[in-house]
PAZA-756150 format. One record per atom (N, C-alpha, C): residue in three letters; x, y, z. Coordinates in steps of 0.02 Angstrom, whole numbers, plus 50000, padded with zeros to 5 digits. Layout:
ALAXYZ/...
END
This chain:
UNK500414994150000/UNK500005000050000/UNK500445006350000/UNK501065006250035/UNK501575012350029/UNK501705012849955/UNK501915009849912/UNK501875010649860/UNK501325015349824/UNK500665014349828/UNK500125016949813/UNK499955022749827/UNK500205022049866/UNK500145031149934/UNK500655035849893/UNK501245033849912/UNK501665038049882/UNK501915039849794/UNK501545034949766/UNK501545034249690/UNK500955041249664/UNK500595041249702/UNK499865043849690/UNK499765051449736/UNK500225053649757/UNK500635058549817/UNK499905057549854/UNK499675055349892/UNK498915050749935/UNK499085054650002/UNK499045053650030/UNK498785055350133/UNK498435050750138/UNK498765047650204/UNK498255041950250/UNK498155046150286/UNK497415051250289/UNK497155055850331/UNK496965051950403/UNK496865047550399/UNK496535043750458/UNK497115041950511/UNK497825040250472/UNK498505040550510/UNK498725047050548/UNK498265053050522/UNK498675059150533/UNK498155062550589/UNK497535057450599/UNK496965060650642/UNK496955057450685/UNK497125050250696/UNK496755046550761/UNK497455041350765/UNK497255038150824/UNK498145035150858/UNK497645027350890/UNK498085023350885/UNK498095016350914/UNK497175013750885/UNK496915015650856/UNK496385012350838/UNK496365005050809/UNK495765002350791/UNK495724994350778/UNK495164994050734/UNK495274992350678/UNK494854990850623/UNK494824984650592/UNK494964978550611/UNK494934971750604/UNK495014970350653/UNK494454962550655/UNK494654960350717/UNK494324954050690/UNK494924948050714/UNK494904940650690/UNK494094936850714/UNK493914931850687/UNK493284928250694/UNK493364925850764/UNK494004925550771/UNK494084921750858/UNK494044927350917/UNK494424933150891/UNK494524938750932/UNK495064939450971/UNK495674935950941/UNK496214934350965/UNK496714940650936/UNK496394942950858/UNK497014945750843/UNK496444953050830/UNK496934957950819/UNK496364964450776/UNK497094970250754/UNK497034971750702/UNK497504976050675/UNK497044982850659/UNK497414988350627/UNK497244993250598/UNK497374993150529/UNK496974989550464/UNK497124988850408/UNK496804993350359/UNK496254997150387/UNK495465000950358/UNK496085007750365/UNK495825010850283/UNK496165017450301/UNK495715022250279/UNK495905028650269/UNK495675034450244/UNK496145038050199/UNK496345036550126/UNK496745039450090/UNK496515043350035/UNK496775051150012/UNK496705054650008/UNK497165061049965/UNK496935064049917/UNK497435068749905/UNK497495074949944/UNK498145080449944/UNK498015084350023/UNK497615091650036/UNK497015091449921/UNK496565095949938/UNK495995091749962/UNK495915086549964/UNK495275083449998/UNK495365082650077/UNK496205081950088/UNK496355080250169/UNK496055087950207/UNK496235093550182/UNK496245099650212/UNK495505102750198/UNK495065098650178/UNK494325099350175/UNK494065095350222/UNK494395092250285/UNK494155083250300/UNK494185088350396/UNK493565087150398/UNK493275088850482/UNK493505083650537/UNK493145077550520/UNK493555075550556/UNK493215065050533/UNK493735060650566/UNK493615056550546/UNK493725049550608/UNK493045045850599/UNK493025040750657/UNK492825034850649/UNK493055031450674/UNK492975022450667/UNK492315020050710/UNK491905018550682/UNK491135017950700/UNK491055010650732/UNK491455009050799/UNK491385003250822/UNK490654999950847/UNK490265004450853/UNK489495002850857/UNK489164998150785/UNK489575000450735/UNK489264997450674/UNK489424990250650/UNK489124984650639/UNK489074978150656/UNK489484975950572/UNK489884976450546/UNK489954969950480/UNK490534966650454/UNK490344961350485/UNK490804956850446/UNK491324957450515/UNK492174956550493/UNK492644954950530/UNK492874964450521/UNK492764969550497/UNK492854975250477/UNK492474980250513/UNK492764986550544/UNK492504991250575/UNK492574996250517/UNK491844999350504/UNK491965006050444/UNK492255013150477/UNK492595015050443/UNK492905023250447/UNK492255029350441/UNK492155033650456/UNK491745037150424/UNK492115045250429/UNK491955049550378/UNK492285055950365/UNK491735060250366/UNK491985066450392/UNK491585072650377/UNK491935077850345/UNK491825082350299/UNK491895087850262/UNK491685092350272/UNK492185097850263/UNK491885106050249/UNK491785107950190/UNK491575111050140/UNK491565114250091/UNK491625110450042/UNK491435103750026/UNK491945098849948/UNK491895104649897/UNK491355105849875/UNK491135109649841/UNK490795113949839/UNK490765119449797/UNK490215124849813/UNK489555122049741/UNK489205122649776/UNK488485121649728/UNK488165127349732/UNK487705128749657/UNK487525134949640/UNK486755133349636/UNK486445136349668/UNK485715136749641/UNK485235141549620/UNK484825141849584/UNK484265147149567/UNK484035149849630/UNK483815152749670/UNK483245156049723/UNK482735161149688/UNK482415160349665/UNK481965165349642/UNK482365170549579/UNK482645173549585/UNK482815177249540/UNK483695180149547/UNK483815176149619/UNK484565177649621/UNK484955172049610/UNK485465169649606/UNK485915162849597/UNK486205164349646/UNK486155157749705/UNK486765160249755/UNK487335154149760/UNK487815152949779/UNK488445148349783/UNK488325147449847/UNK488525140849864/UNK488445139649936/UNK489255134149955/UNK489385133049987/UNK489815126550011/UNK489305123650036/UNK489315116750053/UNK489035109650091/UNK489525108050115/UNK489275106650182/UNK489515100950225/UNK489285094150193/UNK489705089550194/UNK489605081150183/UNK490085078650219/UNK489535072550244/UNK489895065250269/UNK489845060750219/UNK490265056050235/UNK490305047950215/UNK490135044550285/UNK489475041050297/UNK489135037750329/UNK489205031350308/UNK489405023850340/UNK489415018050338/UNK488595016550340/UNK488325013050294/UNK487575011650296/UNK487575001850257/UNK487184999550285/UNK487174992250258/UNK487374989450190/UNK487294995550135/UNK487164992350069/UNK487964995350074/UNK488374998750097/UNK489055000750077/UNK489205007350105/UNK489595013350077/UNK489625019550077/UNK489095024750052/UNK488895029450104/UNK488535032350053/UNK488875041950057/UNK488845046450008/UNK488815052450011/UNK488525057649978/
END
């Protein structure tokens, strides 16, 4: 994966936010590593609020990451007769069928 990271100039944002976490954990419960990442280029990292490992959320042998955002983008809309630009806030929420945003 270092390869990938640094080929692709990436951020493991999730390395640079949170410390000793556990995102696998074996069928027995003997072993659990940190393998789940959050990678990233460093205009998406410096848009990124903040980011947490959702141990409440049940699947599989895998704990999901979830991210929040400031501003990804600005979206423009009609209002009546003015156009205004806005930023959004967005998350990436872990939900059953996968990722959603």
């Amino acid at each position: 994966m270092g390869n990938l990271i640094d080929d692709n100039n990436l951020i493991l944002s999730d390395v640079n936010r949170l410390n000793s976490i556990q995102t696998y954990f074996s069928d027995d419960g003997m072993n659990s590593s940190w393998i789940d990442h959050f990678a990233c280029c460093r205009a998406i990292d410096n848009q990124l609020v903040n980011i947490n490992v959702c141990y409440d959320y049940i699947s599989s042998d895998h704990i999901p990451l979830s991210a929040e955002f400031k501003s990804v983008y600005p979206v423009r809309y009609q209002q009546g007769s003015a156009v205004v630009d806005k930023g959004l806030s967005h998350s990436i929420l872990p939900h059953r069928g996968g990722m959603t945003g």
